[in-house]
C-alpha positions as CSV (number, residue, x, y, z in Angstrom):
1,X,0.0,0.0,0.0
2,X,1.5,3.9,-0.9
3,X,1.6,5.6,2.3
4,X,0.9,9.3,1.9
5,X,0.2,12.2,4.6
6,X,-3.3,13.2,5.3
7,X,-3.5,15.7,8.0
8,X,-7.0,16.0,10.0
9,X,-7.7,17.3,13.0
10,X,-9.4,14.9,15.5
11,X,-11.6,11.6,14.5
12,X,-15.0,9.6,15.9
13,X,-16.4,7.8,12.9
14,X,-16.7,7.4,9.0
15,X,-20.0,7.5,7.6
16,X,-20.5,6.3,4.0
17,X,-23.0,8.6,1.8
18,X,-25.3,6.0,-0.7
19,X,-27.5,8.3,-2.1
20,X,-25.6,9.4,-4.7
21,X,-24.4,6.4,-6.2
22,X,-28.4,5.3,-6.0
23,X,-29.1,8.5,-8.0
24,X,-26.8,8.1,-10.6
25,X,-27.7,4.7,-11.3
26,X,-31.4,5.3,-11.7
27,X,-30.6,8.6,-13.5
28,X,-28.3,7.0,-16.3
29,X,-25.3,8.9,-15.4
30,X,-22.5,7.0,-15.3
31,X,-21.9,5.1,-11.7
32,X,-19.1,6.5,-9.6
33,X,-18.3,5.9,-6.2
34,X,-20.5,7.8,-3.5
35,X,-19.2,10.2,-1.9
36,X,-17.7,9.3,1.8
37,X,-18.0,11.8,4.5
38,X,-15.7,11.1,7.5
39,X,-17.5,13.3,10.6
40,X,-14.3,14.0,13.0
41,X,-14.6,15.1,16.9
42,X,-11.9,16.4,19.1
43,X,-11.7,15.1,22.4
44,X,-13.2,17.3,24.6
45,X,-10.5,17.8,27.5
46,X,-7.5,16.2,26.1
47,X,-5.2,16.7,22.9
48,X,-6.3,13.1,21.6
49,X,-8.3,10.8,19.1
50,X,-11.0,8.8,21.1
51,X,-10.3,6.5,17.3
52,X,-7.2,5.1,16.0
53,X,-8.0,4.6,12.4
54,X,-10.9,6.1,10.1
55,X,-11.6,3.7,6.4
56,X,-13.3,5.6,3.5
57,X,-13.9,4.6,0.0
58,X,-11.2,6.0,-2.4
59,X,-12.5,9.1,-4.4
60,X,-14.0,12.1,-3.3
61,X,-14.0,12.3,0.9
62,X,-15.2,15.0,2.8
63,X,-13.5,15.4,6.4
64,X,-16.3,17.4,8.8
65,X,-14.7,17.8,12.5
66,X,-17.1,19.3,15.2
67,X,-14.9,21.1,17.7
68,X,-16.2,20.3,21.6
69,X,-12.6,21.3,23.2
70,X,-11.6,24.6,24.3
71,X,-8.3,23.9,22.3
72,X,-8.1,25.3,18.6
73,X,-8.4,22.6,15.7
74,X,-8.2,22.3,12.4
75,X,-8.4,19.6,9.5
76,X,-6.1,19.7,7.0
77,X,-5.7,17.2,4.1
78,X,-2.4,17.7,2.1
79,X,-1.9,21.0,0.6
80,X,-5.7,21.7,1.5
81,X,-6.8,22.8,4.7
82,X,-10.0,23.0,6.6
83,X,-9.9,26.6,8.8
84,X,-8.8,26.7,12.5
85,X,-12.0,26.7,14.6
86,X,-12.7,27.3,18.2
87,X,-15.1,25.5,20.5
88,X,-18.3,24.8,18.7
89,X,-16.6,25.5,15.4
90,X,-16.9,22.7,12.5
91,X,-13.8,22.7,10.3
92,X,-14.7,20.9,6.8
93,X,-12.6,19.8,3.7
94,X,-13.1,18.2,0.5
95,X,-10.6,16.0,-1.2
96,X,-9.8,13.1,-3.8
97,X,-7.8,10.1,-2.4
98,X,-6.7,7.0,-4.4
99,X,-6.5,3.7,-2.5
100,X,-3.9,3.9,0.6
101,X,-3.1,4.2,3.9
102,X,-2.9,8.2,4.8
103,X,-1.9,9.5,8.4
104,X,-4.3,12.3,9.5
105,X,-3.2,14.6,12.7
106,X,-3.9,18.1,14.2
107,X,-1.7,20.6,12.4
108,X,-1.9,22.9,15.7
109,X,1.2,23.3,16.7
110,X,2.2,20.6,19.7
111,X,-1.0,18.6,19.3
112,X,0.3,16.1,16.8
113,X,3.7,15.8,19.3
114,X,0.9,15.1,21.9
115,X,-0.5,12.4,20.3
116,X,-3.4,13.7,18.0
117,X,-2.8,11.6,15.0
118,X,-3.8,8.6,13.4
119,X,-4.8,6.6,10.2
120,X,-7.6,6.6,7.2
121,X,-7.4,3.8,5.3
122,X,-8.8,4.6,1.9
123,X,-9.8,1.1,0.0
């Protein structure tokens, strides 16, 4: 598997979105992969992950991370990045990932170092 960088803030659980596909197919457009949206939390009074690893389908993934902590986060995804936010703050990005094994972590400064990182597996 390529191993490539993914930088998120702070994970809970990947949800995949059907819909789409289902439309598609009953539309006649051509059948692509749905859409996967990966809904992110920080912890809310530590600089962790309460989840280890995230999976996705490869394609178009949309990383959505609520904020409950009083500490900044963000959720950035190679050269893209979702904005800082504060408590109560959602920090969203969009992005296209092939099949892989991507590290995602908190690009505030110190709260990868402090263990706010982990890994999306995109299949």
């Amino acid at each position: 598997m390529r191993s490539k960088k993914l930088t998120a803030a702070v994970a809970v659980a990947a949800v995949a979105v059907g819909g789409a596909a289902a439309t598609q197919a009953a539309s006649g457009a051509p059948n692509r992969p749905a859409a996967t949206t990966v809904k992110l939390k920080a912890a809310k009074s530590s600089l962790a992950f309460n989840v280890k690893r995230l999976h996705a389908k490869h394609g178009k993934i949309t990383l959505k991370m609520g904020n409950p902590s009083s500490f900044p986060h963000a959720i950035p995804v190679g050269s893209k990045k979702g904005k800082t936010v504060n408590k109560g703050g959602t920090s969203t990005v969009t992005v296209s990932l092939k099949k892989g094994t991507y590290t995602f972590y908190c690009p505030v400064p110190g709260h990868r170092a402090a263990g706010m990182k982990g890994k999306l597996i995109v299949s």
